[in-house]
C-alpha positions in Angstrom: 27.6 39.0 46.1 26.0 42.2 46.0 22.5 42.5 45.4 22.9 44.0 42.2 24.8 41.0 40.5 22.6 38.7 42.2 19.2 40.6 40.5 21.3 40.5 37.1 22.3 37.1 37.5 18.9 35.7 38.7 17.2 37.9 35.6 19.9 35.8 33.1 19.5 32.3 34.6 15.7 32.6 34.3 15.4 34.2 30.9 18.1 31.4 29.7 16.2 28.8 31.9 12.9 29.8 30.3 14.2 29.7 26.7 15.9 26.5 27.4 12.5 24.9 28.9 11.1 26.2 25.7 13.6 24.6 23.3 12.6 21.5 25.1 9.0 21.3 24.4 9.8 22.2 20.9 12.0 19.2 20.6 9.6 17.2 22.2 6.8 18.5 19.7 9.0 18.4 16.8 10.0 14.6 17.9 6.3 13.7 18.3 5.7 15.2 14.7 8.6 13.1 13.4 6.6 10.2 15.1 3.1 11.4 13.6 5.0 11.2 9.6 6.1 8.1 10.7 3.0 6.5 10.9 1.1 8.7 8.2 3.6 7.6 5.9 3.5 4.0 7.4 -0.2 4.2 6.6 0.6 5.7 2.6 2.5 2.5 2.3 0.5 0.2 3.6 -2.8 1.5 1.3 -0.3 1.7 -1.4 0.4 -2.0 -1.4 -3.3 -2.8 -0.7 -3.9 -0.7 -4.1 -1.2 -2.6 -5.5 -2.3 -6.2 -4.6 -6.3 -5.1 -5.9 -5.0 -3.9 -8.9 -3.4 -7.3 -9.8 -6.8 -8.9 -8.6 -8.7 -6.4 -10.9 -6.9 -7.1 -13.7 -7.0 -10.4 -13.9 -10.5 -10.7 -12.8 -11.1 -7.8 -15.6 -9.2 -10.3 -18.1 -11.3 -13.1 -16.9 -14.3 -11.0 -17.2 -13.9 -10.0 -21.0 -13.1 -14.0 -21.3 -16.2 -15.0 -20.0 -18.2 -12.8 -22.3 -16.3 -13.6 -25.5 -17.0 -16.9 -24.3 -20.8 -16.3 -23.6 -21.4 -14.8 -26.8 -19.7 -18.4 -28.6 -21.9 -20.0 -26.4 -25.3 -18.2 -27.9 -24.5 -18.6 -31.3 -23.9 -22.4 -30.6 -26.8 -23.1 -28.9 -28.3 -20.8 -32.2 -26.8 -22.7 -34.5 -27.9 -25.9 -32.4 -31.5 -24.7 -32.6 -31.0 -24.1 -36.8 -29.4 -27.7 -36.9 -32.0 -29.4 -35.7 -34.2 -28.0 -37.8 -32.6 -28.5 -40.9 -31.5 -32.2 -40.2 -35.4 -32.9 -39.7 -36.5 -30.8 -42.4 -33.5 -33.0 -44.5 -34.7 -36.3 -43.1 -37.9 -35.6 -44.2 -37.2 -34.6 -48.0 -34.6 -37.5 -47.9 -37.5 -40.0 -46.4 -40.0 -39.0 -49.2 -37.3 -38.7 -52.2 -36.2 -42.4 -51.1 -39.8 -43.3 -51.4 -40.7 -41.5 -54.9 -37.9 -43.3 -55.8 -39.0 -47.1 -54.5 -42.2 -46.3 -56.6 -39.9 -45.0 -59.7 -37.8 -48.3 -59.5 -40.9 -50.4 -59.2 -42.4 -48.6 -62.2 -39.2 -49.1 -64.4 -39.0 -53.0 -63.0 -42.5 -53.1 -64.3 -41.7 -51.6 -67.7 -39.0 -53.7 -68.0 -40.8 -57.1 -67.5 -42.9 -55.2 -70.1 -40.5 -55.3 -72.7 -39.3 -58.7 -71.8 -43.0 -59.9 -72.9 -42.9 -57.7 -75.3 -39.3 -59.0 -77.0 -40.7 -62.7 -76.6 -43.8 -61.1 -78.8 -41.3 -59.8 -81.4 -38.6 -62.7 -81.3 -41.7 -64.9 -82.4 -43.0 -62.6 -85.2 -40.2 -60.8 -86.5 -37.0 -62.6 -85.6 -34.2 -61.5 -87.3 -35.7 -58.4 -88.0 -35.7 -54.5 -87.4 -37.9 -54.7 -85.0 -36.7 -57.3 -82.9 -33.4 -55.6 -82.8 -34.8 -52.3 -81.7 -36.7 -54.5 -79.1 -33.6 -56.2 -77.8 -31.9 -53.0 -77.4 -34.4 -51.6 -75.9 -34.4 -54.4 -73.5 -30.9 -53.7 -72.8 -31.3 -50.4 -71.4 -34.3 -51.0 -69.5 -33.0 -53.5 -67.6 -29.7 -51.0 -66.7 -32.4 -48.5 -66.2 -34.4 -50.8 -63.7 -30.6 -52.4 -62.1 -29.5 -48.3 -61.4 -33.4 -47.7 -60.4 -32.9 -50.5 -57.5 -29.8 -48.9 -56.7 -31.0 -45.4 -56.7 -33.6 -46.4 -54.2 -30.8 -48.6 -51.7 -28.5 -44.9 -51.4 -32.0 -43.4 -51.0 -33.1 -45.5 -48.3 -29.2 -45.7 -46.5 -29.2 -41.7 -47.1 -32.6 -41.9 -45.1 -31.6 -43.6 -42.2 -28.1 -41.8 -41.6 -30.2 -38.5 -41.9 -32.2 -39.4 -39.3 -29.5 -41.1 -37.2 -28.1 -37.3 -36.7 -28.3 -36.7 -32.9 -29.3 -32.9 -33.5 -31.5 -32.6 -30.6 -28.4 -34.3 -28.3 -26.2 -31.9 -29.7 -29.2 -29.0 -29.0 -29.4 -30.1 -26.0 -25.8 -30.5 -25.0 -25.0 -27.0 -26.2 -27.9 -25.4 -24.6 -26.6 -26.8 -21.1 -22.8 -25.2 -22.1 -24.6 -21.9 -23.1 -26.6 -22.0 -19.3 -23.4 -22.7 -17.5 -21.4 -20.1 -19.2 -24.3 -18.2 -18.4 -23.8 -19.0 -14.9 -19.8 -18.6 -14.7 -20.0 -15.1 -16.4 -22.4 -14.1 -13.6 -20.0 -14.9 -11.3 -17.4 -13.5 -12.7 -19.3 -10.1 -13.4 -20.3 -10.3 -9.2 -16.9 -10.4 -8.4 -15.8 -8.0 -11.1 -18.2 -5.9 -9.3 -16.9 -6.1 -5.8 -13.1 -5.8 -6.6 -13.9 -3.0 -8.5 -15.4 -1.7 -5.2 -12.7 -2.6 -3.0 -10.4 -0.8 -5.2 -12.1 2.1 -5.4 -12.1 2.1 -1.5 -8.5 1.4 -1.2 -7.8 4.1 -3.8 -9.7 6.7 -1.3 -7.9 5.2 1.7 -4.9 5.9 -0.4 -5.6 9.7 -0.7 -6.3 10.1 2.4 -3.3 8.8 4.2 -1.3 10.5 1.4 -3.4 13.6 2.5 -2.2 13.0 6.0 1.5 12.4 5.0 1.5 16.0 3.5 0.1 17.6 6.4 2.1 15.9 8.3 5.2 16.8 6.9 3.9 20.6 6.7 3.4 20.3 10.4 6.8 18.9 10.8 8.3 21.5 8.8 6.3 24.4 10.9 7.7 23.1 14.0 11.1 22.0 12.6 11.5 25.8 11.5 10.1 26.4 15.5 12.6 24.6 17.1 15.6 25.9 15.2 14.5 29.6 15.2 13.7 28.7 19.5 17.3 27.2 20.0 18.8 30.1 17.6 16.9 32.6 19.5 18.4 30.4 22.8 22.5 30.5 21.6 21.9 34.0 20.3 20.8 35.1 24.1 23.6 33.0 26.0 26.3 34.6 23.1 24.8 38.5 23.7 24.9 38.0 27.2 28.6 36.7 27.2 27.7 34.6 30.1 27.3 31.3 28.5 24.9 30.0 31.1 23.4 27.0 31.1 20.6 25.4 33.4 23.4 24.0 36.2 23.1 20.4 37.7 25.8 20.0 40.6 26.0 23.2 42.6 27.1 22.2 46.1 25.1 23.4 49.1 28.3 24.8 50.7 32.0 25.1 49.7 34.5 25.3 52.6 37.8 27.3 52.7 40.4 26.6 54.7 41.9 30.1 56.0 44.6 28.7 58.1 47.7 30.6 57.4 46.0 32.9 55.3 46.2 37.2 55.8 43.7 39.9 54.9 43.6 40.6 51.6 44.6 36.8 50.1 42.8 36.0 46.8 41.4 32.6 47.2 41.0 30.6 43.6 39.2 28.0 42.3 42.2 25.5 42.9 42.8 26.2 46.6 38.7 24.4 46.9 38.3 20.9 47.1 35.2 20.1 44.6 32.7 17.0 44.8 33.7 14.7 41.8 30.5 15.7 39.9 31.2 19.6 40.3 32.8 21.1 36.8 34.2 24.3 36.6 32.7 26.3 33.7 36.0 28.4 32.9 38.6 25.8 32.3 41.7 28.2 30.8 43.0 29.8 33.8 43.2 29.4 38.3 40.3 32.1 38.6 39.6 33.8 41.7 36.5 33.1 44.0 37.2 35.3 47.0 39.3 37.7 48.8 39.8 38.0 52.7 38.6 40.9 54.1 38.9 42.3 58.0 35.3 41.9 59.5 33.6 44.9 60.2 33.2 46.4 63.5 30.1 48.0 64.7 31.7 51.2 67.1 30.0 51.3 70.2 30.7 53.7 73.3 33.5 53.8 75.1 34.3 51.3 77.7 37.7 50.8 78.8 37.8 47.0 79.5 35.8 46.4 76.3 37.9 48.5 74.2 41.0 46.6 75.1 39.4 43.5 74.2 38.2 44.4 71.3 41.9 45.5 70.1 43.1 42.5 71.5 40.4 40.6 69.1 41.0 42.3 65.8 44.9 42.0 66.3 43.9 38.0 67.4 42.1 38.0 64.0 44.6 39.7 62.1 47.7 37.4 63.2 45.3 34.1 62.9 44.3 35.1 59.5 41.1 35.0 60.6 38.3 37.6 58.2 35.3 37.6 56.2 35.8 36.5 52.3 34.4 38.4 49.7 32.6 36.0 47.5 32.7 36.8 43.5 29.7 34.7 43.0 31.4 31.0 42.5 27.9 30.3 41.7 27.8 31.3 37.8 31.5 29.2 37.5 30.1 26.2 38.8 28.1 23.3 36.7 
């Protein structure tokens, strides 16, 4: 191989080398982007269902919450209404206690009057029998002693009125709904703490959520700047190997030596690629046609000065190497055909 076609060939192999080194750091990069949206958008997710699960606790907590003050505010205007009970059931017990007892005294007074006008009847039956007046008298009787019957029981209701009055537990039931007012006191506290703290922890999760969704995007920009890298690199790589017609990739299996056999063989033989015994693992890169590798050429032979012994032997050598076959091949550079 001249030195020519070995600059040229050195020049491809190492510009396609380079390119194809290239292409694989850009794959490399581009996988280890693919790797980075993995786990940005593995993050998204996972915030997204720790949103997801908060928000259920939120709003049911926030349900709970609106509960517990509805409830709260019942709970005041018990405990109100306990406070105005009480006062009116002692206020009532009182009245009812003193109208029972303006009514004993009413009852004893009509009793009186009516053993009044028993006397006063006896007085009249004995003086005017028979008469007007004793008639008006026994009447009168009559109704005073209905008057003094309904007086006695007037005063009874009075008195029973009294006592079931002031057998109303109003300060038990005070007291009872003044402890159901503290403790719903107490739960909507709790309530409102936790309210408080989920609401917190949502907000947090909510931030955690934008920023891996943040990191997703830029992710998947970066992804999409060295996606556009890679394919404009390996473009760049096929459009060199095409304009250079030489299709040349990085080789693998290049033998260190390739041995002809020139028995039998005269000057000027092509050797091709099928006459050459190849390692299992060596590949021909043109696979359409028996393509020559070498051509066998007389050696050359340096002219020295005459001597007349030397010059026979030297005839007698190159006519030797010319009926052996024996020469020098002309390599075309099996090299660039090998992979």
């Amino acid at each position: 191989m001249n030195t020519y076609n070995e600059n040229l060939r050195n020049s491809v192999v190492s510009t396609l080398n380079e390119q194809e080194v290239n292409v694989q750091k850009i794959s490399s990069s581009r996988n280890a982007s693919m790797i980075s949206l993995y786990y940005s958008q593995s993050s998204r997710i996972t915030a997204g269902e720790k949103v997801g699960e908060v928000l259920k606790d939120y709003n049911y907590q926030s349900t709970m919450h609106i509960e517990a003050v509805n409830n709260n505010n019942i709970a005041i205007n018990v405990v109100d209404a306990a406070k105005q009970e009480k006062e009116y059931v002692e206020q009532a017990v009182s009245n009812v206690a003193v109208g029972a007892s303006n009514l004993q005294i009413a009852t004893n007074a009509i009793v009186k009057l009516s053993s009044d006008m028993g006397s006063i009847l006896n007085i009249a039956s004995a003086a005017n029998f028979d008469s007007q007046i004793f008639d008006r008298a026994t009447e009168s009787q009559y109704w005073m002693k209905q008057t003094a019957y309904n007086a006695e029981l007037a005063s009874q209701f009075a008195m029973e009125a009294s006592a079931r009055t002031a057998a109303v537990s109003s300060g038990t039931v005070e007291a009872e709904a003044t402890g159901t007012g503290v403790a719903m006191k107490s739960m909507l506290d709790v309530l409102t703490a936790e309210f408080k703290n989920t609401s917190k922890t949502m907000d947090a999760d909510n931030e955690a959520l934008a920023k891996t969704s943040n990191s997703e995007k830029k992710s998947e920009g970066l992804l999409k700047d060295v996606d556009a890298e890679y394919v404009a690199t390996k473009d760049a790589y096929a459009l060199s190997n095409d304009e250079l017609n030489l299709n040349i990739t990085v080789p693998e299996n290049i033998p260190d030596e390739i041995i002809v056999d020139l028995a039998g063989t005269d000057i000027g033989t092509s050797i091709k690629i099928s006459s050459v015994k190849l390692g299992n693992d060596v590949v021909p890169t043109i696979t359409d046609r028996d393509f020559v590798i070498a051509t066998v050429a007389s050696p050359t032979v340096i002219k020295e000065p005459e001597k007349p012994a030397e010059t026979e032997e030297g005839a007698e050598g190159a006519e030797a190497a010319a009926a052996t076959g024996e020469g020098v091949l002309a390599s075309y550079g099996i090299r660039n055909y090998l992979k």
